[in-house]
C-alpha positions, 0 to 999 in steps of 0.5 A, spaced: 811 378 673 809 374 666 810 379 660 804 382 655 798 380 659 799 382 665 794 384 671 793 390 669 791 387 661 784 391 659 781 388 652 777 390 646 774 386 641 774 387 634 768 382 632 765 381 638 758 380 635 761 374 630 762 366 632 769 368 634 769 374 637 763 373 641 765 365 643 773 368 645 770 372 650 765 369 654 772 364 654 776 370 656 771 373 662 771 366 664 779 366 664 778 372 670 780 377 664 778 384 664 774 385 657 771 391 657 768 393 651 767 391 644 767 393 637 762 392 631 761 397 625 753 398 625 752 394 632 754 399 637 748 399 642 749 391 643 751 387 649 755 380 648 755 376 654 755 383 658 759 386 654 757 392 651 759 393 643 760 400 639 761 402 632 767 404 633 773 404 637 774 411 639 766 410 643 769 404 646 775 409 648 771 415 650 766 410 655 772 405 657 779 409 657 783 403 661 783 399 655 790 398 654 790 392 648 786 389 643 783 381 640 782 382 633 776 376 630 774 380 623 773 377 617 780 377 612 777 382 608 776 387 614 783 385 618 786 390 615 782 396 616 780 393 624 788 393 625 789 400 622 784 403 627 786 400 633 793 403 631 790 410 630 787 410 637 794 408 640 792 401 643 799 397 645 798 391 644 794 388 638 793 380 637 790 378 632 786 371 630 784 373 623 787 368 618 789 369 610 789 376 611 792 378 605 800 378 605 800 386 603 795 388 608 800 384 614 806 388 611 802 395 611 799 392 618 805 391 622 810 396 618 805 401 621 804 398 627 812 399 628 812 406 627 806 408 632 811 403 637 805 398 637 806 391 638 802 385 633 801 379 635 800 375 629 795 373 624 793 366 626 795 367 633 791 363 637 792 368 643 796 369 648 796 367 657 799 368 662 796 362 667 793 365 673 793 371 670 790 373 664 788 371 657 787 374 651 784 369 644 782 363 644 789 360 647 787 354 651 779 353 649 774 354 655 777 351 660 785 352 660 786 351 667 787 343 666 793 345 661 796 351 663 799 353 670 803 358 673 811 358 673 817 360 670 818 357 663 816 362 657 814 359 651 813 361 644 810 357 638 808 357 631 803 353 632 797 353 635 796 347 637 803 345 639 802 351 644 797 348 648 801 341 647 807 344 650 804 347 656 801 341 658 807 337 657 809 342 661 805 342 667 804 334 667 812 334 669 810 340 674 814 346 670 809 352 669 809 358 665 810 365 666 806 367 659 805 361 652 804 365 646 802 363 639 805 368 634 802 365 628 805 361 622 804 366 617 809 368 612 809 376 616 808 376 624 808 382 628 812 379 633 817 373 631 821 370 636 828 375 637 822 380 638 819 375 644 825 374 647 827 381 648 820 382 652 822 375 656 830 376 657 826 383 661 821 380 666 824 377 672 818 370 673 822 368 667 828 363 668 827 359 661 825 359 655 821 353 650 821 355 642 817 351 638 818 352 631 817 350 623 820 349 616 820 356 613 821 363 614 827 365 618 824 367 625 828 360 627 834 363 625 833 371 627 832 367 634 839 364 634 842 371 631 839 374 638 842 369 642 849 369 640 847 377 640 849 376 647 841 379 648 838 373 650 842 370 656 836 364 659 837 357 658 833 355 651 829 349 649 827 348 642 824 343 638 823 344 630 817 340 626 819 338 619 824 333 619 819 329 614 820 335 609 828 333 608 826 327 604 820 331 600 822 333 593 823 341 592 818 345 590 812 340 594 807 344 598 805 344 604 799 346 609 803 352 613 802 360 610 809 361 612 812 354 610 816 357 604 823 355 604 829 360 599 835 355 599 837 353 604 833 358 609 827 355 613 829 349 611 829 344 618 837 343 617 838 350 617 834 351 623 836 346 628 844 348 626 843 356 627 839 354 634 845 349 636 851 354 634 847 360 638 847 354 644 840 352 644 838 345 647 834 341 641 829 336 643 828 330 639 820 330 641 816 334 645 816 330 650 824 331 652 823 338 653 822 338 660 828 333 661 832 339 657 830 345 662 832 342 668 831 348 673 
């Protein structure tokens, strides 16, 4: 059943006429994902690889009331009132690209969001796909079919990149995936891993879980609280970059929006012990994952 892109996942994009947004959707109709519209303030009229663009998304609703979820690729200084429209017209499902959006927007962004029962995913995100069914973003580039395959095996990352990494250990040992999503590695997400799992504990294609996490933020260690909660009962994988940072002096800066520590919170120890107390498996590398999931 896969969770979050589904056969019935029907996309806008907000920016479909700049870089991203327009190459996002030529990668997303080339996924066989229904895109049926696009938005761009000023640009209604347009087509972008046959796909109609309006000034609004109210005119995208009124021509195209399937569409049930939106790709967000606009600007930063624009992010904010992109979200807040398509949480005013009550779409469900929001995934945002957009990066460096400012803290204060994200916290307005996702608190609104969750007062309309609006999931976020992201900023950051690289996107969302359940294999052989559907995608939306820029997960898995042009051709994602050599990386990712249909199975049972969901998979959360922080990063991007590793997402895609994952899958393909993944598939290269014959375990598919039900639904690979990049939530970001800002200091806010819309959607943190115990938000995920919810969905994922729900959905029956599901046997097991894959969690690729990083130093800072708690998400790490709400996963673990959700875990122990007794709200999670398939088998967890997780594998947590930043071991190196151990051995760093206090204060050092590190690339990540999200890679902020408060004492011990965030930091690697305290990750990889909330994890093993809650009964998560812990790979050493990457490449173990498949050999820990045994399903």
């Amino acid at each position: 059943m896969a969770i979050l892109i589904t056969e019935k996942t029907r996309v806008l994009v907000q920016g479909i006429t700049g870089k991203e947004g327009s190459r996002a959707t030529l990668q997303m109709k080339n996924y066989a994902t229904r895109v049926l519209a696009g938005v761009t303030p000023g640009k209604g009229g347009q087509e972008v690889h046959g796909v109609p663009v309006y000034n609004t998304i109210k005119e995208a609703l009124e021509n195209h009331p399937g569409i049930n979820a939106s790709f967000v690729a606009v600007p930063n200084f624009a992010a904010y009132g992109a979200i807040k429209e398509a949480i005013e017209n009550k779409i469900p499902l929001i995934n945002i690209l957009t990066e460096h959006i400012p803290i204060q927007d994200s916290a307005k962004a996702i608190a609104m969001a969750r007062e309309a029962n609006v999931r976020i995913v992201g900023p950051s995100s690289i996107g969302i796909i359940s294999p052989g069914i559907g995608k939306v973003g820029s997960i898995g580039g042009d051709d994602p079919r050599g990386v990712y395959s249909k199975g049972n095996v969901g998979v959360i990352s922080k990063s991007g990149g590793m997402a895609s990494e994952i899958s393909w250990i993944l598939t290269k040992n014959g375990i598919g995936q039900s639904t690979v999503i990049g939530i970001g590695g800002d200091i806010l997400v819309g959607s943190g891993f115990a938000d995920l799992m919810a969905d994922f504990e729900k959905d029956e294609q599901t046997k097991a879980l894959v969690l690729f996490g990083e130093i800072g933020g708690t998400y790490e260690e709400e996963a673990a609280e959700f875990i122990k909660s007794g709200k999670f009962t398939k088998k967890v994988v997780s594998f947590v970059s930043g071991l190196f940072a151990e051995t760093l002096p206090q204060g050092t800066k590190l690339g990540h929006a999200g890679a902020i520590i408060y004492g011990e919170k965030g930091s690697y120890k305290s990750k990889i012990n909330s994890l093993k107390e809650a009964g998560v498996i812990i790979a050493k590398t990457p490449d173990e994952i498949p050999g820990l999931l045994e399903i």
